[in-house]
DRENLO-37930 format. One record per residue (C-alpha): residue number from 1; chain; x, y, z; residue in three letters. Coordinates in nm, 4 decimals. Each point is the difference from the previous one (the first is absolute). Layout:
# DRENLO-37930
+-----+----+----------+----------+----------+-----+
|   i | ch |        X |        Y |        Z |  aa |
+-----+----+----------+----------+----------+-----+
| NUM |  A |        X |        Y |        Z | Ala |
...
+-----+----+----------+----------+----------+-----+
//
This chain:
# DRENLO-37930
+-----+----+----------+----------+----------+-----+
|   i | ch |        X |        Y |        Z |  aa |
+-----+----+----------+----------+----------+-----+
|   1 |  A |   3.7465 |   0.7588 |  -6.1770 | Unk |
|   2 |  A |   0.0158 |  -0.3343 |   0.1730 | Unk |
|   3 |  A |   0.1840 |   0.2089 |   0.3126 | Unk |
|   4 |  A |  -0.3310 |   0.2358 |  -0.0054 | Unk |
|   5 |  A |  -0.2786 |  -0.3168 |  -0.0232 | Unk |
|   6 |  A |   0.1901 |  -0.1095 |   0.3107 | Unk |
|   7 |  A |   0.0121 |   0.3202 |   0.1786 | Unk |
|   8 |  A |  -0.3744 |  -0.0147 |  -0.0588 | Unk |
|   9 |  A |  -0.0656 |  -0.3570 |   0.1139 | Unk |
|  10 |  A |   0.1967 |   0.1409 |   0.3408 | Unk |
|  11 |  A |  -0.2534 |   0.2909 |  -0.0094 | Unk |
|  12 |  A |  -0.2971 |  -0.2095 |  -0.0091 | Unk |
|  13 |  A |   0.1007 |  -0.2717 |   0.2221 | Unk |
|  14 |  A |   0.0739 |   0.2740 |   0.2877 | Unk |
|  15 |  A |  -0.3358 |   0.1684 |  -0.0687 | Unk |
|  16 |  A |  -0.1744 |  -0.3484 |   0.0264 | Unk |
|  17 |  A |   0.2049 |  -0.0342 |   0.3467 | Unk |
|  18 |  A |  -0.1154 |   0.3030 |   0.1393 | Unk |
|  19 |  A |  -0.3756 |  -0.0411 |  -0.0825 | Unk |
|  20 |  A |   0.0101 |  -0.3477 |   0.1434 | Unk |
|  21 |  A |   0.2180 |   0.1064 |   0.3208 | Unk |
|  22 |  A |  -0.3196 |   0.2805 |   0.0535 | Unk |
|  23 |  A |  -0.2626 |  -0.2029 |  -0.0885 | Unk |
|  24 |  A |   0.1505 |  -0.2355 |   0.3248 | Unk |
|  25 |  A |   0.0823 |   0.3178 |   0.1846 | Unk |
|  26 |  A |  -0.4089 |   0.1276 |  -0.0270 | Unk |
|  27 |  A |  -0.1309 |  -0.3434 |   0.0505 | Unk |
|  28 |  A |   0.1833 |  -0.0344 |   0.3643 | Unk |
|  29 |  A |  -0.0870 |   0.3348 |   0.0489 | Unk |
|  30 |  A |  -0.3497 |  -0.0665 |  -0.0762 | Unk |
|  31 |  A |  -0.0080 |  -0.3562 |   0.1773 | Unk |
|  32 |  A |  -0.2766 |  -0.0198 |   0.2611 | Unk |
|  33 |  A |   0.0901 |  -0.1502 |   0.3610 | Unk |
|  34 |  A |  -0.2602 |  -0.2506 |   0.1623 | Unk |
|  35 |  A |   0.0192 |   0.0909 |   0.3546 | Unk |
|  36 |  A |  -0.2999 |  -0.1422 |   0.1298 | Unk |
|  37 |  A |  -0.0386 |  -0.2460 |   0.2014 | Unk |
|  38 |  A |   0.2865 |   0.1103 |   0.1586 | Unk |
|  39 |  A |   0.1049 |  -0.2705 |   0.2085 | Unk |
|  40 |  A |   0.0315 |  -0.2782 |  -0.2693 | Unk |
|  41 |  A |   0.1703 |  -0.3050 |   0.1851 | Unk |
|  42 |  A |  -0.2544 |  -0.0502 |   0.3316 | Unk |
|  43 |  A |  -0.3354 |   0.1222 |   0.0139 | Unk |
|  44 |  A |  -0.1094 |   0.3018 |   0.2041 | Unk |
|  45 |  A |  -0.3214 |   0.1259 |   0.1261 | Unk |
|  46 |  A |  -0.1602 |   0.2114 |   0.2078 | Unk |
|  47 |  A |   0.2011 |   0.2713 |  -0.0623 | Unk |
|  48 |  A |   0.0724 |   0.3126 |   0.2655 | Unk |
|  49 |  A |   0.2482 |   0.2704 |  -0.0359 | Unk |
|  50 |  A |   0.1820 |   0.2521 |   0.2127 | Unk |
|  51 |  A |   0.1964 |   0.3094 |  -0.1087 | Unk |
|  52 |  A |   0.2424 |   0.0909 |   0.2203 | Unk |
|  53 |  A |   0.3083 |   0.2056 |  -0.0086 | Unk |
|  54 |  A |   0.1644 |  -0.0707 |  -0.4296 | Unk |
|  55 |  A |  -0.1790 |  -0.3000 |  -0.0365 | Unk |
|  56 |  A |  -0.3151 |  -0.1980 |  -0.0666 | Unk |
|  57 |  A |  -0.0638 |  -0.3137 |   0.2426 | Unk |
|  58 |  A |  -0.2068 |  -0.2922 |  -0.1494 | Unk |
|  59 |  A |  -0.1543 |  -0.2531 |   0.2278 | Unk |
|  60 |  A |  -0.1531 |  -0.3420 |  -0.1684 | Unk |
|  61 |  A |  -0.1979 |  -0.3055 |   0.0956 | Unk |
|  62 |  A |   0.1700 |  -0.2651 |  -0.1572 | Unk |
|  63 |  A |  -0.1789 |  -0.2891 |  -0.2076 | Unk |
|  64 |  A |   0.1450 |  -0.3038 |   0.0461 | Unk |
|  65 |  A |  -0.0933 |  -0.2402 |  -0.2993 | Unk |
|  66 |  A |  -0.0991 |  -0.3882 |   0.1265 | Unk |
|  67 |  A |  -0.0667 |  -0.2517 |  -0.3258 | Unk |
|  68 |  A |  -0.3911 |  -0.0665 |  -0.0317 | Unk |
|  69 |  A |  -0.0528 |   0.2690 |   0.2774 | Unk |
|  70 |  A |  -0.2852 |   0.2984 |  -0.0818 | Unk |
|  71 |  A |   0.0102 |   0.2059 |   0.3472 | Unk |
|  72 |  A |   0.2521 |   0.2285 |   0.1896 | Unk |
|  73 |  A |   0.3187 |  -0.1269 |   0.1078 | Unk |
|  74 |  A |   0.1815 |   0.3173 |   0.1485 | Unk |
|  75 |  A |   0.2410 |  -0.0558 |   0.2983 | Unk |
|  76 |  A |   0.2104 |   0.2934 |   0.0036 | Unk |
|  77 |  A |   0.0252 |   0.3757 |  -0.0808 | Unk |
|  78 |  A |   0.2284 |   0.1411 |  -0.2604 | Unk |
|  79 |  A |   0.1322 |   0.3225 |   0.0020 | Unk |
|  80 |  A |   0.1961 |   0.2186 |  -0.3197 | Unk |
|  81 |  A |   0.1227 |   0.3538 |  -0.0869 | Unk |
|  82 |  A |   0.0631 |   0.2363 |  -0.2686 | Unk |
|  83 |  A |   0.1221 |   0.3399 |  -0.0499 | Unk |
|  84 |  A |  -0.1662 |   0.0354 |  -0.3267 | Unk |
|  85 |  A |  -0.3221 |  -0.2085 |  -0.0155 | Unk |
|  86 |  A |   0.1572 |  -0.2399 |  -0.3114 | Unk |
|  87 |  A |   0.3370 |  -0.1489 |   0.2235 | Unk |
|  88 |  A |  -0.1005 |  -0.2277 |   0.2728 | Unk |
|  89 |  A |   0.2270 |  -0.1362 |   0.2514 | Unk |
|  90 |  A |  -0.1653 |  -0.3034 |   0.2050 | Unk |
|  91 |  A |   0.1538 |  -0.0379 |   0.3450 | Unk |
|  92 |  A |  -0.0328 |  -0.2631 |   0.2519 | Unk |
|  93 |  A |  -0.3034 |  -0.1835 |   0.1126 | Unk |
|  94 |  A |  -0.1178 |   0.2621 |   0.2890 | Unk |
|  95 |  A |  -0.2923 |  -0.1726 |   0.1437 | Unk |
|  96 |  A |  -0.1540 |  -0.3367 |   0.0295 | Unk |
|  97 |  A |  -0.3196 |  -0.1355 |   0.1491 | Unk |
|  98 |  A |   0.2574 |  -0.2274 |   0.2299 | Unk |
|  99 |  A |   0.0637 |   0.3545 |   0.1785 | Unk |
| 100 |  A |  -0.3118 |   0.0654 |   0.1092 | Unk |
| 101 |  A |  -0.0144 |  -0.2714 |   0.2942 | Unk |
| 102 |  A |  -0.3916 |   0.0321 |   0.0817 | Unk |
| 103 |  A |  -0.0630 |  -0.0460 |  -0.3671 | Unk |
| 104 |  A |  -0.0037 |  -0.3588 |  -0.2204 | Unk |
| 105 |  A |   0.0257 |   0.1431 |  -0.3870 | Unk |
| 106 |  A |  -0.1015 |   0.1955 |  -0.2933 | Unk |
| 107 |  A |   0.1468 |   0.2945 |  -0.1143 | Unk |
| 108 |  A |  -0.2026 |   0.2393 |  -0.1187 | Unk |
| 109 |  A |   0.0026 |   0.3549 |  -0.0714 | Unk |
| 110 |  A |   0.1266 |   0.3104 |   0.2246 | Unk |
| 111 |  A |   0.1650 |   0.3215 |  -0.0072 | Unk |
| 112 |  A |   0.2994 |   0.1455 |   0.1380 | Unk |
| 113 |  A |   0.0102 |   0.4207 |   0.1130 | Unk |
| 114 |  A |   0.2844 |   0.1357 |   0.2296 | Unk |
| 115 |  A |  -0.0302 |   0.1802 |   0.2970 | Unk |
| 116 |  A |   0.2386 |   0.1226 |   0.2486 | Unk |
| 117 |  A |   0.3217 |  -0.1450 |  -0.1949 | Unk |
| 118 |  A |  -0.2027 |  -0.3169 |   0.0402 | Unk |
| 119 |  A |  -0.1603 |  -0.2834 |  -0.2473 | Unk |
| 120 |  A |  -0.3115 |  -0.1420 |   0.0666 | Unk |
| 121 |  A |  -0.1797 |  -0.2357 |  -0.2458 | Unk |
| 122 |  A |  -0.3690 |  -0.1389 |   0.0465 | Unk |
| 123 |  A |  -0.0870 |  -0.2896 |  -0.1306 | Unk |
| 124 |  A |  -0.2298 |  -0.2607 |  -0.0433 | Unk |
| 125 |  A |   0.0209 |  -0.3365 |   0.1061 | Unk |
| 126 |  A |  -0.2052 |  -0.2624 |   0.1315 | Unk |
| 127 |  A |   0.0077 |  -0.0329 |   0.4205 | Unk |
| 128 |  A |   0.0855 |  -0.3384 |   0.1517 | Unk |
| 129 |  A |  -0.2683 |  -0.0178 |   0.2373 | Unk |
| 130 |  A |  -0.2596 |   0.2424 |  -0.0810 | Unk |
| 131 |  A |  -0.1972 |  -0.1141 |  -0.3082 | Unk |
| 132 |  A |   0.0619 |   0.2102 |  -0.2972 | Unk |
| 133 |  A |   0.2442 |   0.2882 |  -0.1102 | Unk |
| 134 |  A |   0.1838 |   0.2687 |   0.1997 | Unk |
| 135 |  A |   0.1753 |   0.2668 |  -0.0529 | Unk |
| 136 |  A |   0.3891 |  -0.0137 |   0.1816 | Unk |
| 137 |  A |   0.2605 |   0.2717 |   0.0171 | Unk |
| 138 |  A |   0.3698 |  -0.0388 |  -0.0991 | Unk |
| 139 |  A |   0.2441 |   0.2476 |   0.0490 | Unk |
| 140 |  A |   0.2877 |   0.1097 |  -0.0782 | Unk |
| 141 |  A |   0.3371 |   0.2717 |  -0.0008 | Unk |
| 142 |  A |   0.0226 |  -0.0060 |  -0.3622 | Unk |
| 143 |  A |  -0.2698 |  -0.0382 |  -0.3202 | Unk |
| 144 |  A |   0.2034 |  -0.3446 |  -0.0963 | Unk |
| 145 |  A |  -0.0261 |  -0.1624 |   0.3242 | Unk |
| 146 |  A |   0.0210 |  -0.2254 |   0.1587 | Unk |
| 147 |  A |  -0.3344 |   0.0280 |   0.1791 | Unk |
| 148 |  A |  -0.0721 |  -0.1829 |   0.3273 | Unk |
| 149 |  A |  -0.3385 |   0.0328 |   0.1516 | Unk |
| 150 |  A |  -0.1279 |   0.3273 |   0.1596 | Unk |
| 151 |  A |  -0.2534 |  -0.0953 |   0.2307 | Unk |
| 152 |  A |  -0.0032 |  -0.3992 |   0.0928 | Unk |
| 153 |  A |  -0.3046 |  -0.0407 |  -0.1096 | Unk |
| 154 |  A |  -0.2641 |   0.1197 |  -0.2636 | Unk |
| 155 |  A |  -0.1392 |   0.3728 |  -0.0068 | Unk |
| 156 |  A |  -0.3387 |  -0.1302 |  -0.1289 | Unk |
| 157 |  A |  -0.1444 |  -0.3046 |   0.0080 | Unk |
| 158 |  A |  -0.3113 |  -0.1260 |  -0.1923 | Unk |
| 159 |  A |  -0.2143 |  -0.0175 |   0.3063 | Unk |
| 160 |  A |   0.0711 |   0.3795 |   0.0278 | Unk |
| 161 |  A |  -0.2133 |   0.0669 |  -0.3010 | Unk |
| 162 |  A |  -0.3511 |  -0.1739 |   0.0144 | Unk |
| 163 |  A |  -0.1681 |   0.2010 |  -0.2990 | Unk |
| 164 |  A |   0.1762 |  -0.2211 |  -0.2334 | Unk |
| 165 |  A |  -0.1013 |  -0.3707 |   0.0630 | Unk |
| 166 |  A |   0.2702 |  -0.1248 |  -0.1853 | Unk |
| 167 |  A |   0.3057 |  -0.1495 |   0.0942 | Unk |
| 168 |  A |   0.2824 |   0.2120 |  -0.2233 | Unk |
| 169 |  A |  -0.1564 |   0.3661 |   0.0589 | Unk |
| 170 |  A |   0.3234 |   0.1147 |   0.1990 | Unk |
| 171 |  A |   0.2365 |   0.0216 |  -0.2804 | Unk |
| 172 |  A |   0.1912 |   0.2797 |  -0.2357 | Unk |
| 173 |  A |   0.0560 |   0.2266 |   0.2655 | Unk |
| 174 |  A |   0.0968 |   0.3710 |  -0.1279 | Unk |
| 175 |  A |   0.1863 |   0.2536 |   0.2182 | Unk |
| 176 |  A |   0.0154 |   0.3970 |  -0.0307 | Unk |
| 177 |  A |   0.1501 |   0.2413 |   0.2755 | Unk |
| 178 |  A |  -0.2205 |   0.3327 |  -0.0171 | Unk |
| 179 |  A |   0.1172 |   0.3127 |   0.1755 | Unk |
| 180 |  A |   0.1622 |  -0.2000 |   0.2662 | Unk |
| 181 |  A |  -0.3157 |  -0.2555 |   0.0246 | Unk |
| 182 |  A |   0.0488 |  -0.3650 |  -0.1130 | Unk |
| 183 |  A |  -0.3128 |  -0.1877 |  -0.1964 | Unk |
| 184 |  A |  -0.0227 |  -0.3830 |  -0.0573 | Unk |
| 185 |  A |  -0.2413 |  -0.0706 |  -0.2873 | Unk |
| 186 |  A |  -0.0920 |  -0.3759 |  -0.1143 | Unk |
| 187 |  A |  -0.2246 |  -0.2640 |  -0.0869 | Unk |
| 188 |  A |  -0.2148 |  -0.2283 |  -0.2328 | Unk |
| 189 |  A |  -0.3771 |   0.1334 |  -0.0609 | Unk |
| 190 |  A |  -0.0024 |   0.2438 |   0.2715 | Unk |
| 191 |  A |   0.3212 |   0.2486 |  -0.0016 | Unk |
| 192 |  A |   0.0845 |   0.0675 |   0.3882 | Unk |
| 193 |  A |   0.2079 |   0.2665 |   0.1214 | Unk |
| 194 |  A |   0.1234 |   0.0741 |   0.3477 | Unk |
| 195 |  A |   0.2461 |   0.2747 |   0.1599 | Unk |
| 196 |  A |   0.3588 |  -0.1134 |   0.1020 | Unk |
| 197 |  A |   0.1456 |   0.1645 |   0.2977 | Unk |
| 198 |  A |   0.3762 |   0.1243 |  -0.0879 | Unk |
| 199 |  A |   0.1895 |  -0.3254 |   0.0503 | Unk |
| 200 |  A |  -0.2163 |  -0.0847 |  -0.2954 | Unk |
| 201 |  A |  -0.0535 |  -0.3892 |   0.2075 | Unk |
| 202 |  A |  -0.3008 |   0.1268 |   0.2028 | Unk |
| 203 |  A |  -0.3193 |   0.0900 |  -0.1266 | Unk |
| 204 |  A |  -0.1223 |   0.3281 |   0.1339 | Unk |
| 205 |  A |  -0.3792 |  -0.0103 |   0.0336 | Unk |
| 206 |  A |  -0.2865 |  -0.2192 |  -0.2025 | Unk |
| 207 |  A |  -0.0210 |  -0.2000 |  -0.2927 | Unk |
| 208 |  A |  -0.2074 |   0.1812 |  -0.2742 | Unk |
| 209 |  A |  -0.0822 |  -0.0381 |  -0.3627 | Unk |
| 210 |  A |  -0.0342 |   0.1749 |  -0.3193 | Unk |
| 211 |  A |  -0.2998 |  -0.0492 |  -0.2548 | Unk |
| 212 |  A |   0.1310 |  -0.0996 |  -0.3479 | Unk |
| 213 |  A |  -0.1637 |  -0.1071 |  -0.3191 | Unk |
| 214 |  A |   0.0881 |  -0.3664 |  -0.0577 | Unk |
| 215 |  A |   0.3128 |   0.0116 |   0.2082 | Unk |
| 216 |  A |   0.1446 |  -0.3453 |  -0.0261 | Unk |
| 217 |  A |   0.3723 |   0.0234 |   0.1702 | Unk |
| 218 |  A |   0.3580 |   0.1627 |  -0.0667 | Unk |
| 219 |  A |  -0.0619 |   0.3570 |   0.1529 | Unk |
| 220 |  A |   0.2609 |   0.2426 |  -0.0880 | Unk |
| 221 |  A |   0.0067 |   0.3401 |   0.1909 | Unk |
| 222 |  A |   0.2131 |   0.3181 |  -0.1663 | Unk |
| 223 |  A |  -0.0076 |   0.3539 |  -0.0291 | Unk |
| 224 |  A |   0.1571 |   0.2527 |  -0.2833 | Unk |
| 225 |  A |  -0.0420 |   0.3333 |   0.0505 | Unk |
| 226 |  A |  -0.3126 |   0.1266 |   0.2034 | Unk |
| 227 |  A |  -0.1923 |  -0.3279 |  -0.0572 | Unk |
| 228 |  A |  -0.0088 |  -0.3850 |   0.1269 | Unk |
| 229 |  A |  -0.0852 |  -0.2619 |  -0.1803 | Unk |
| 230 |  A |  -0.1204 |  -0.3436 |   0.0777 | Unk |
| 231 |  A |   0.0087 |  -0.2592 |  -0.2883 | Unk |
| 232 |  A |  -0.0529 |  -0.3326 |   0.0630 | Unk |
| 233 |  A |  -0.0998 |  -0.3375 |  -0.1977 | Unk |
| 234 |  A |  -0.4115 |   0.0477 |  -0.1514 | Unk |
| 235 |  A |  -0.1677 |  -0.3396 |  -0.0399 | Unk |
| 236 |  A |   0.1588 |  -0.3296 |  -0.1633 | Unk |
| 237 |  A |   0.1526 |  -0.0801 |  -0.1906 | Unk |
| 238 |  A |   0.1593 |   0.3418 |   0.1624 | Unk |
| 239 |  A |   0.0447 |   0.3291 |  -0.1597 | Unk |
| 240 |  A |   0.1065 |   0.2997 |   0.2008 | Unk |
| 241 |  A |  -0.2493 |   0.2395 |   0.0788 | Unk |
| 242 |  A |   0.0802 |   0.3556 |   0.2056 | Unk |
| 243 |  A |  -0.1536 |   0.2813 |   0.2182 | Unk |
| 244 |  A |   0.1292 |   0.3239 |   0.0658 | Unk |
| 245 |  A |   0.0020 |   0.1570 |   0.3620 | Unk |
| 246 |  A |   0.1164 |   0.3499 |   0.1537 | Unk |
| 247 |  A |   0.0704 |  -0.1373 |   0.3455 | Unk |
| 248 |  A |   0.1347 |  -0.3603 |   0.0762 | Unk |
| 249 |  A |  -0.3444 |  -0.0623 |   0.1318 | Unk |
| 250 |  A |  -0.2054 |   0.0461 |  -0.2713 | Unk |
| 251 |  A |  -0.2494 |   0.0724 |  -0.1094 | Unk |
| 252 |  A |   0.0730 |  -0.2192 |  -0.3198 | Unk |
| 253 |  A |  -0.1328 |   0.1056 |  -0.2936 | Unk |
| 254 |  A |   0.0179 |  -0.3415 |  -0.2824 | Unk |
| 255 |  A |   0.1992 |   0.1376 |  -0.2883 | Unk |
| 256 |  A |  -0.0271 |  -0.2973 |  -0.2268 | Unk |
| 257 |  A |   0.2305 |  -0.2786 |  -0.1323 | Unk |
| 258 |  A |   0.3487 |   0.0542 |  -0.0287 | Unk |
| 259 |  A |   0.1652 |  -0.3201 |  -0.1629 | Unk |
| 260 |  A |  -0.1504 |  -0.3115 |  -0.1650 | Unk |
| 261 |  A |  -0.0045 |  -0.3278 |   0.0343 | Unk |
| 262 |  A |   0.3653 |  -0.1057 |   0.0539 | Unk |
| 263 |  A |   0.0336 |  -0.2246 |  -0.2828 | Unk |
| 264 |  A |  -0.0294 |  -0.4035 |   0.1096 | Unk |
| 265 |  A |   0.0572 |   0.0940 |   0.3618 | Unk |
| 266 |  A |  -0.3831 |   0.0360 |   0.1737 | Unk |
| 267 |  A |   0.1433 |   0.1859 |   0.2780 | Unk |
| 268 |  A |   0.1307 |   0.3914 |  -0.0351 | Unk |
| 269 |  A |   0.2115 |   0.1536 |   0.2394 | Unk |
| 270 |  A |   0.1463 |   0.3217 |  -0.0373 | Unk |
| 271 |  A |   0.2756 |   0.2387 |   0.1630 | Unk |
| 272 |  A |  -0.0172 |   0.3860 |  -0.1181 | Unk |
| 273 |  A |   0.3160 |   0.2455 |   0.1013 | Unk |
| 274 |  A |   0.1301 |   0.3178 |  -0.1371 | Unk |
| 275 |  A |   0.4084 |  -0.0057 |  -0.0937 | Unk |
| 276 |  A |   0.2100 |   0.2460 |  -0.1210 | Unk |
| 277 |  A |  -0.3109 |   0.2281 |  -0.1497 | Unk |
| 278 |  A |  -0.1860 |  -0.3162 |  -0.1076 | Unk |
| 279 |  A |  -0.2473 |  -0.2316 |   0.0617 | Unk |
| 280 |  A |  -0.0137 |  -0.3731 |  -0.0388 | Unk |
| 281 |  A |  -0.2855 |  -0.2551 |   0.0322 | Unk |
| 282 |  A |   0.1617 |  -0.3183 |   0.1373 | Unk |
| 283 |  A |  -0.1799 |  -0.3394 |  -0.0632 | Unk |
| 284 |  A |  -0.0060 |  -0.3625 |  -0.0677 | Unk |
| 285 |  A |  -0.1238 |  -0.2234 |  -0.2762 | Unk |
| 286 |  A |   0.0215 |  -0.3347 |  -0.1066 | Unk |
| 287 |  A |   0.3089 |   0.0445 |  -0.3153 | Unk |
| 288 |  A |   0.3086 |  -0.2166 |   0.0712 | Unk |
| 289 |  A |  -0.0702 |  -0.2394 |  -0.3149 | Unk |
| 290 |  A |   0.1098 |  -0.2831 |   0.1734 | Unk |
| 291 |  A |  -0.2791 |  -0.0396 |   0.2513 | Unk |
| 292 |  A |  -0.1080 |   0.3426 |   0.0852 | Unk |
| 293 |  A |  -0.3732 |  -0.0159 |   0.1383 | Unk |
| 294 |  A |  -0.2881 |   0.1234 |   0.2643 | Unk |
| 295 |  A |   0.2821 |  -0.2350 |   0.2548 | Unk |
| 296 |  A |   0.3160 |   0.1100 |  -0.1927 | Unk |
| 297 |  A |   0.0249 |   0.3758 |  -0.0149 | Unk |
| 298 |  A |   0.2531 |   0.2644 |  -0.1219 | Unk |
| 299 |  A |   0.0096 |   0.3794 |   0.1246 | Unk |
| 300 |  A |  -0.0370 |   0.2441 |  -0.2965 | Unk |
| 301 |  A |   0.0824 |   0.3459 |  -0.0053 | Unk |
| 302 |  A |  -0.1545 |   0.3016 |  -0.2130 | Unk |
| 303 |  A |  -0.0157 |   0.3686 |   0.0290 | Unk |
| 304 |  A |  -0.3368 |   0.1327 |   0.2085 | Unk |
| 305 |  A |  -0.1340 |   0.4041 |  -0.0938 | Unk |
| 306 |  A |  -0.2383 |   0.2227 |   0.1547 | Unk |
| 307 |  A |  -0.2428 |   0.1969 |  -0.1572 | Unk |
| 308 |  A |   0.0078 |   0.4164 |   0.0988 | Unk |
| 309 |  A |  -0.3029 |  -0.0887 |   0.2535 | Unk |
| 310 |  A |   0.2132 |  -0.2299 |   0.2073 | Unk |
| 311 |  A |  -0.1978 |  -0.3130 |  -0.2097 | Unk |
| 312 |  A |   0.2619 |  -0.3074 |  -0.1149 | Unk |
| 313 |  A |  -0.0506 |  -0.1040 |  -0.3920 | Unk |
| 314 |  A |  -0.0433 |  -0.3606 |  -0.0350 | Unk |
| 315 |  A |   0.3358 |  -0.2209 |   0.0080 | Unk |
| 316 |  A |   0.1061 |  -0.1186 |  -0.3128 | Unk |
| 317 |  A |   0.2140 |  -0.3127 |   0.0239 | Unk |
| 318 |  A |   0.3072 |  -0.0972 |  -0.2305 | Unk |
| 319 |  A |   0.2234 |  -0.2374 |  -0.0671 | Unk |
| 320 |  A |   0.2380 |   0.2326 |  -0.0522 | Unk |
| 321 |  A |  -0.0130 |   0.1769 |   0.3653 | Unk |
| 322 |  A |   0.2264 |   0.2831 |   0.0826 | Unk |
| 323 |  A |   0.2226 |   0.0772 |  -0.2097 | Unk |
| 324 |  A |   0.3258 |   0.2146 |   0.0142 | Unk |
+-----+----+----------+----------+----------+-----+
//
C-alpha cells in the first residue's frame, strides 16, 4: 500500500511538471516582441529607404540630445540594414555636414536611389553663403558609404525657388528614376520638381511645381504596380496625406490621409518600399522613454496594404512593429 501511495505521489508530481513546463512553453510561444522604435539607443529621423539587391538600406537624421535644448541638433547621417525588416545592423557614420565644404550645418532629411552601380544621396542642409537651405548631392560606390560630395556645390539653392518666401522651402528632397528619366521632388509649402539629366547632378530643364492640398514638407515619391504615389506630410502638427498618379507627372489626384499624428513628435516623415512581396510604411515618432520628442525622434516600422483599386488603407502604428 504505502509502495502504491508513493507510486502515485510520483504520478502526480510528473503530471504537475508537465502542465507547468507547457504552460512556460505556450507563454514564450505566445510572448509578443516590441520592435518599434527600432533603433532604441540614438534617435533617428527622417527616415529613407532603399531596396537593393537581399537587403533593405535605412538612412536616418540623427537627433542629437543637448540639456535644456528644444530645436534640431542633427550633424550627421546614419545609415543601417536588414535582411528581414526586424534585424538591424548600424554601420559607420557615412556622411556628415563637415563633408559638404560649401555648406555650415544641419542635417536634415534625403534619400538615397542607385544608378549605374552608383550611390547618390540628396540631402538637405543649410548653404554657407546663400541664405537658407539647399539641397547637396553625396555619392557613393556602395549604399553604406562613405559619401563624399557629388557636385561641389548645392543643386538648389533657396534663391532658386521664389514662390516660397521662406527661408527653409528647399528641403526633403525625394528621388525616383522613371523609364530611364530622373525626377527631383522637394520642398516646404510649395512641392517643386525638376528633371535630372542622367548623371543625376544636373538638372535637365525648369523648375516646376505640383498643386497639393495642405502640403507642408517630407515628399515621398513611389510606385507599385501600374500606379505612383506621392505622400507627403498634411498640415501640423503633420499627418501624412497622399495622391495617386498614372505618370510621374501627374496629374495628382488627393487620396486622403494615410497616417496620423506621430505620437509627441509634430513632424511626420515617412519612407514606403515593397520587400520580399510586402509593403512597409517607414516613419518616425517621438517613443524612446527617456527623452523621445518633436527634437528626439525614433524610426518606426509597420506593414502598409493596398486596396484592389490601387488605394493604400490607413497606417496603423504599433508598438509591436514587424514581427517574425
Amino acid at each position: 500500500m504505502k509502495n502504491r501511495l508513493t507510486i502515485l505521489s510520483l504520478f502526480v508530481l510528473l503530471l504537475s511538471c508537465k502542465t507547468i513546463i507547457a504552460q512556460k512553453v505556450k507563454t514564450s510561444a505566445n510572448e509578443v516582441q516590441f520592435n518599434n522604435p527600432i533603433i532604441k539607443d540614438k534617435y533617428t529621423a527622417d527616415p529613407a529607404a532603399l531596396v537593393y539587391k537581399d537587403k533593405v538600406y535605412l538612412y536616418t537624421g540623427h537627433d542629437v540630445p543637448e540639456k535644456g535644448v528644444q530645436s534640431y541638433r542633427m550633424n550627421d547621417w546614419l545609415v543601417f540594414s536588414t535582411s528581414d525588416m526586424i534585424h538591424w545592423e548600424e554601420h559607420p557614420i557615412p556622411l556628415k555636414t563637415s563633408d559638404f565644404a560649401w555648406a555650415k550645418g544641419d542635417a536634415w532629411a534625403g534619400q538615397v536611389i542607385e544608378r549605374n552601380g552608383k550611390f547618390y544621396w540628396y540631402v538637405a542642409i543649410s548653404h554657407g553663403t546663400i541664405h537658407g537651405k539647399s539641397i547637396g548631392i553625396a555619392v557613393a560606390d556602395s549604399p553604406t558609404g562613405p559619401f563624399k560630395d557629388a557636385l561641389g556645390k548645392a543643386i538648389i539653392t533657396n534663391d532658386m525657388t521664389t514662390k516660397a518666401t521662406i527661408s527653409w522651402d528647399d528641403i526633403d528632397p525625394t528621388v525616383i528614376v522613371d523609364n530611364g528619366q530622373a525626377y527631383l521632388i522637394w520642398g516646404n509649402t510649395v512641392c517643386n520638381y525638376v528633371k535630372l539629366k542622367e548623371n543625376m547632378i544636373e538638372m535637365d530643364g525648369p523648375i516646376q511645381t505640383i498643386e497639393l492640398p495642405n502640403f507642408t514638407e517630407a515628399p515621398w515619391i513611389h510606385k507599385h504596380k501600374d500606379w505612383y504615389y506621392l505622400s507627403y506630410a498634411y498640415e501640423f502638427p503633420e499627418k501624412i496625406a497622399y495622391a495617386m498618379s498614372k505618370s510621374v507627372t501627374g496629374p495628382w489626384e488627393y487620396k486622403g490621409i494615410l497616417n496620423e499624428v506621430a505620437g509627441n513628435s509634430n513632424t511626420n516623415h515617412q519612407a514606403i518600399i515593397d520587400f520580399k512581396g510586402k509593403s512597409y510604411f517607414i516613419y518616425h515618432n517621438g517613443s524612446i522613454p527617456t527623452e523621445g520628442g518633436s527634437f528626439r525622434r525614433s524610426v518606426c516600422v509597420d506593414r502598409l496594404y493596398y486596396n484592389q483599386d490601387g488605394t493604400m488603407k490607413r497606417v496603423i502604428m504599433t508598438s509591436e512593429g514587424i514581427q517574425k
